[in-house]
C-alpha positions as CSV (number, residue, x, y, z in Angstrom):
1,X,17.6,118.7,120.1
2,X,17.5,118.2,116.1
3,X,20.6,116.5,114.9
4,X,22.7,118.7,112.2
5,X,22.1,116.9,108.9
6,X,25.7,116.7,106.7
7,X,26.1,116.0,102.8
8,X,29.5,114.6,102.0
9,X,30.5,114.3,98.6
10,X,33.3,112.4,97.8
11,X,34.3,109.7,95.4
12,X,36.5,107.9,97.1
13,X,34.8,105.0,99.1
14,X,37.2,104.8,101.8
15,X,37.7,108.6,103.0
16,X,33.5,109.1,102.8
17,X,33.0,106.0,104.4
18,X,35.6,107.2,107.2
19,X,33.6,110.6,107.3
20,X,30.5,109.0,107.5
21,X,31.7,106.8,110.4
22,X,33.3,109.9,112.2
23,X,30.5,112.8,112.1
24,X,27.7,109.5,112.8
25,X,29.6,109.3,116.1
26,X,29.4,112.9,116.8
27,X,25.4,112.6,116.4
28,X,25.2,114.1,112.9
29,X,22.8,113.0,110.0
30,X,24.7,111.6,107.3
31,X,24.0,111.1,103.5
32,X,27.5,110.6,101.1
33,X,27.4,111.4,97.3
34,X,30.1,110.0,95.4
35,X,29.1,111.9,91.7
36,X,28.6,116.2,91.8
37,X,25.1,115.4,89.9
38,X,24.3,112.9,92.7
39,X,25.4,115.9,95.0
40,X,23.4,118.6,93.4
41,X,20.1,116.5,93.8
42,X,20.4,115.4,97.1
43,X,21.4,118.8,98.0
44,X,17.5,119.5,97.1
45,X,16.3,116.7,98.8
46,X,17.9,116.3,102.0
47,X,18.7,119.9,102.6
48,X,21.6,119.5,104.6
49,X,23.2,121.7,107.2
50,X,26.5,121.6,105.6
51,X,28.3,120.0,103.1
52,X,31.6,118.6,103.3
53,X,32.5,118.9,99.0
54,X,35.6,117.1,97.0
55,X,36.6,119.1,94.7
56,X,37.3,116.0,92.2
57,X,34.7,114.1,91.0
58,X,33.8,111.5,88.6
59,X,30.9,113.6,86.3
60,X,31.3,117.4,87.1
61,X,34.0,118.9,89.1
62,X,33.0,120.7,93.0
63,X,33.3,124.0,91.6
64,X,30.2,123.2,89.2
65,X,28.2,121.5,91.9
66,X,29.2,124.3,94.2
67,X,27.8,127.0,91.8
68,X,24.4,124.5,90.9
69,X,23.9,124.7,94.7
70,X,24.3,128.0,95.2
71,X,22.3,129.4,92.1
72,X,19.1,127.4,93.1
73,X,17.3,129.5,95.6
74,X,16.2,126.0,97.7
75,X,20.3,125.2,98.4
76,X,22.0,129.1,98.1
77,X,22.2,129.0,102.2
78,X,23.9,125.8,102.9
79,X,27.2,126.3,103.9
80,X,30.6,124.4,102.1
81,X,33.7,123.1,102.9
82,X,35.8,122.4,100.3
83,X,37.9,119.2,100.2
84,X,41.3,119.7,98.4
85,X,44.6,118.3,98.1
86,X,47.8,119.7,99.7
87,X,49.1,121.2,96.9
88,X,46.0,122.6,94.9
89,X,46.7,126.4,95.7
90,X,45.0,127.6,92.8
91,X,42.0,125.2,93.9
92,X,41.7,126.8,97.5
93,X,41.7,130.7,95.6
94,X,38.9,130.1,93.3
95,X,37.2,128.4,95.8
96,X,37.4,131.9,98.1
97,X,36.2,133.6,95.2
98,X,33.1,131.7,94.7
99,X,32.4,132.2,98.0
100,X,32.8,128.9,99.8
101,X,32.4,128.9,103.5
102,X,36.4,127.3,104.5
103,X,38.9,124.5,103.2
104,X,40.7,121.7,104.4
105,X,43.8,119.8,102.8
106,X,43.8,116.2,102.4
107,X,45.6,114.4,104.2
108,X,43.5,116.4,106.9
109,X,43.4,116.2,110.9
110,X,39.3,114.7,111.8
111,X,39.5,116.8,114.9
112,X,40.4,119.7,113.1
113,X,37.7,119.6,110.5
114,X,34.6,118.5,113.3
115,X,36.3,121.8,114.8
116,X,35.5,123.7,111.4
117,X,32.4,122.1,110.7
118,X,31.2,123.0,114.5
119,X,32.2,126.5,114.4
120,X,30.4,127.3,110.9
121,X,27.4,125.7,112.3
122,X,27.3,127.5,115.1
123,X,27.6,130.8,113.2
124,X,25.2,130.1,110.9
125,X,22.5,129.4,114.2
126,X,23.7,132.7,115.8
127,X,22.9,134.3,112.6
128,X,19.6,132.8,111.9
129,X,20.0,131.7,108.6
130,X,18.1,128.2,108.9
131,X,15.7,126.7,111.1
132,X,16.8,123.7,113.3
133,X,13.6,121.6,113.2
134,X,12.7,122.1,109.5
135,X,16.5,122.7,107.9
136,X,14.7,125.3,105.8
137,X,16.1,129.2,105.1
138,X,15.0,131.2,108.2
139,X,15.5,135.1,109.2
140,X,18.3,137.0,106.9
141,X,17.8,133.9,105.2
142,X,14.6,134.4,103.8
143,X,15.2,138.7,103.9
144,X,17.8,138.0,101.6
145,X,16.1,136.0,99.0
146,X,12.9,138.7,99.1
147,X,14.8,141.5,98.3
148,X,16.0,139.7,95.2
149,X,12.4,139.7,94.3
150,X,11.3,143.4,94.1
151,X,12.7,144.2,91.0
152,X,10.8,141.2,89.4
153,X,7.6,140.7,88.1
154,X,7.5,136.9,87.3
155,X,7.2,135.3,90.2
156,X,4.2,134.6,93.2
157,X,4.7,134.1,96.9
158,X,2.5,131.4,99.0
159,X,2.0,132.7,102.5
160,X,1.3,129.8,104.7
161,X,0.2,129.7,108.2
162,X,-0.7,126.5,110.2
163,X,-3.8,127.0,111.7
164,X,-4.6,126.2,115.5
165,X,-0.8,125.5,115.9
166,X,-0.3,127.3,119.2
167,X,-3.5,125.2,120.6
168,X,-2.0,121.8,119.8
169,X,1.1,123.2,121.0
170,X,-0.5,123.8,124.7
171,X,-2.3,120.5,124.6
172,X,0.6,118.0,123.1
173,X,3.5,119.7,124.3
174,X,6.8,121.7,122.3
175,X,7.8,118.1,121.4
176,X,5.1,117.1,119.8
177,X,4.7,120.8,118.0
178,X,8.6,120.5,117.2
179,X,7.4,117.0,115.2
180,X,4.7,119.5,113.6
181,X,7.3,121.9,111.9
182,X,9.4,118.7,110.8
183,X,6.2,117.5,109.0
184,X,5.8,120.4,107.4
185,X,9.0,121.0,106.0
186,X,9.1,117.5,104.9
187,X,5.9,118.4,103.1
188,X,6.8,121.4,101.6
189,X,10.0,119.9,100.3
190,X,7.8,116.7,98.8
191,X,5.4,119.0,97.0
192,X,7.7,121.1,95.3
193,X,9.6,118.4,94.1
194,X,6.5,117.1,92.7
195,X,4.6,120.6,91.2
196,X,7.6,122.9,91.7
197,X,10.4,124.2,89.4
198,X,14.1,124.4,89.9
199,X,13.8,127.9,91.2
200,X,10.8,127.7,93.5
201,X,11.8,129.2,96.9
202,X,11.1,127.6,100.5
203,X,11.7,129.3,103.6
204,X,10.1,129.4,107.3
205,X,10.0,133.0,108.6
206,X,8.4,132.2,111.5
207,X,6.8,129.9,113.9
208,X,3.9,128.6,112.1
209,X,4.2,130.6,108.9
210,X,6.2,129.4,106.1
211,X,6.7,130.6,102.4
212,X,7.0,129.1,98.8
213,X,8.2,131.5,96.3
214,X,7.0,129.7,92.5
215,X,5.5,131.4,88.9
216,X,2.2,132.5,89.0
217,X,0.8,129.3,87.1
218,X,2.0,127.1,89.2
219,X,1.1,128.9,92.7
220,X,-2.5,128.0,93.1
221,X,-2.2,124.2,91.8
222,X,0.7,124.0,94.8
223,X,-1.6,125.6,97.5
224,X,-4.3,123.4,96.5
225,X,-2.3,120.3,96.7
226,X,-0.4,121.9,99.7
227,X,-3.9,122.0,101.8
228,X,-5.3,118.4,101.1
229,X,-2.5,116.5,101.9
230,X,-1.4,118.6,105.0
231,X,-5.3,118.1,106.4
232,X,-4.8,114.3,105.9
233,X,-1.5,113.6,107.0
234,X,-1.5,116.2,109.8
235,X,-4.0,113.4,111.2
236,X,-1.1,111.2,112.5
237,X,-0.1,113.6,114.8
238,X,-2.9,113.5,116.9
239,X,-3.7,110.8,119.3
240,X,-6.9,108.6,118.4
241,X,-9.5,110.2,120.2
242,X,-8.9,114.0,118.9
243,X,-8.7,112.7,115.5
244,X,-12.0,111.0,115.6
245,X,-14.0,113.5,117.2
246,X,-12.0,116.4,114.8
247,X,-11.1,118.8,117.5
248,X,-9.0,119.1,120.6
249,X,-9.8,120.6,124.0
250,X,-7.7,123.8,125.0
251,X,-8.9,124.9,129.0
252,X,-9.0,128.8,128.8
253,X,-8.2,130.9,131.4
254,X,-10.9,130.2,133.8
255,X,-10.5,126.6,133.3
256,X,-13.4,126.1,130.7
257,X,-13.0,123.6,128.4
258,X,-12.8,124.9,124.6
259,X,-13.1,122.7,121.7
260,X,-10.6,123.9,118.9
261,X,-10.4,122.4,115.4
262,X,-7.7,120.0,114.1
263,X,-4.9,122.3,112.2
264,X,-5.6,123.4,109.0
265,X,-3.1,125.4,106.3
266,X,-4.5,129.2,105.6
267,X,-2.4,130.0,102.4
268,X,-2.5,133.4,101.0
269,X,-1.1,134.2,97.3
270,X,0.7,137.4,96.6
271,X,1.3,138.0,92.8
272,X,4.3,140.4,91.7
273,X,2.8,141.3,88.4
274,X,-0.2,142.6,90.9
275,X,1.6,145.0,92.7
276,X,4.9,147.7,92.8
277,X,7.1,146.7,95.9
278,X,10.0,149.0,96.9
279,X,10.7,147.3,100.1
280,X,10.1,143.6,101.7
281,X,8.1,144.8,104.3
282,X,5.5,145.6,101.4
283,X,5.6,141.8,100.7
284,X,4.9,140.5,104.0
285,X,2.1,143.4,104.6
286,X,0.2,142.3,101.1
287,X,0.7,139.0,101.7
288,X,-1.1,139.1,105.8
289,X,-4.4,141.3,103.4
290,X,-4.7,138.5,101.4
291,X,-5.3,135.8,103.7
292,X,-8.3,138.4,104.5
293,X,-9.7,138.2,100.8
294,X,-8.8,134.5,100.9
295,X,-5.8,134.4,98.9
């Protein structure tokens, strides 16, 4: 099972290096900010499960780097707890208004907050909202952002399907395809922090399909980059022999060996300006005709 991945962000040494220590013994990923900047970027980058936020810091306060991370489409699902002191009333109020996810006081109880942190996980999982294996937006998720969409024409959506996934699946095993999905997430995360803007969208809809949502300019150059360095690094993940000979051996059904290429990324490119959507389901049906016209 994938490990939850926490962000805590707190400037004082002591009480993150205590959370660390805590939620690390509990089997969680751990990265600690100590500065709301610091907080905002590795937000992006680690794309945590959760994050445990102070609400005073060194640079910019935990409301700001609460809003940053919920105004940029990549970090708007990540659930937060906010840190606050025992008397901050007015702190725990706005907080609510903004929309945070709970609050606990300081001094607090750590078996009362690996309690909260537990339980808003496990909502979030009943509810779909992000994929365990990539830590990218899944179901409602991903619904939620494309509806923001139709009413915009400035914007184009990558539709991207891993190719051949279910036959490595059925030769290497749901472990080994589990390590696919991580791969790609990692990838996708890379590449737009490389070619991407602040805005850009990432999601995972389904299995083997994934999404980028970027300007128009910019959608073809990421595609393009997308595809070469998936078909060399995807290498790795086959064993020596299937990687030198470029295919794998699926047995169909009446035990006949079939030789099936190595996986591949089949991107399609929906552009809003190109169309008139008044429902999401429009998206998602223009985006499967144009993997048929080739993007």
């Amino acid at each position: 099972m994938d490990r939850h991945r926490l962000l805590i962000v707190e400037d004082d040494k002591d009480t993150a290096q205590m959370l660390k220590l805590f939620f690390e013994h509990q089997d969680y990923e751990i990265e600690v900010a100590s500065r709301g900047r610091e907080a905002v970027e590795k937000a992006r980058q680690f794309l945590p499960n959760l994050i445990l936020l102070d609400i005073l810091l060194p640079d910019i306060d935990g409301y700001e780097v609460f809003r940053q991370i919920r105004t940029q489409p990549r970090t708007a699902h990540i659930p937060v707890i906010f840190l606050t002191q025992r008397d901050e009333r007015y702190a725990r109020i706005q907080g609510l208004e903004m929309g945070a996810d709970d609050f606990i006081t300081k001094p607090f109880d750590p078996d009362e907050l690996r309690l909260r942190v537990k339980n808003i996980l496990k909502r979030v999982e009943q509810e779909r909202l992000t994929d365990p294996r990539t830590h990218l937006p899944s179901g409602r998720s991903v619904e939620d952002y494309l509806r923001t969409l139709i009413q915009r024409q400035d914007w184009a959506l990558l539709d991207i399907w891993i190719q051949h996934f279910s036959a490595f699946r059925e030769v290497y095993g749901f472990i080994a395809a589990d390590d696919v999905l991580r791969f790609m997430g990692l990838l996708l995360t890379q590449v737009l922090d490389q070619l991407g803007g602040e805005e850009d969208f990432v999601g995972h809809p389904g299995e083997s399909e994934f999404i980028i949502v970027t300007d128009e300019m910019r959608a073809p150059i990421i595609a393009e980059h997308l595809k070469a360095r998936f078909d060399e690094e995807v290498k790795a993940l086959y064993n020596y022999q299937d990687r030198e000979r470029g295919y794998i051996i699926v047995t169909g059904p009446e035990g006949t060996p079939t030789p099936v290429p190595l996986m591949t990324l089949d991107i399609g490119i929906v552009r809003a300006r190109e169309h008139d959507f008044a429902d999401i389901r429009e998206i998602t049906e223009v985006a499967a005709r144009s993997h048929r016209r080739g993007g």
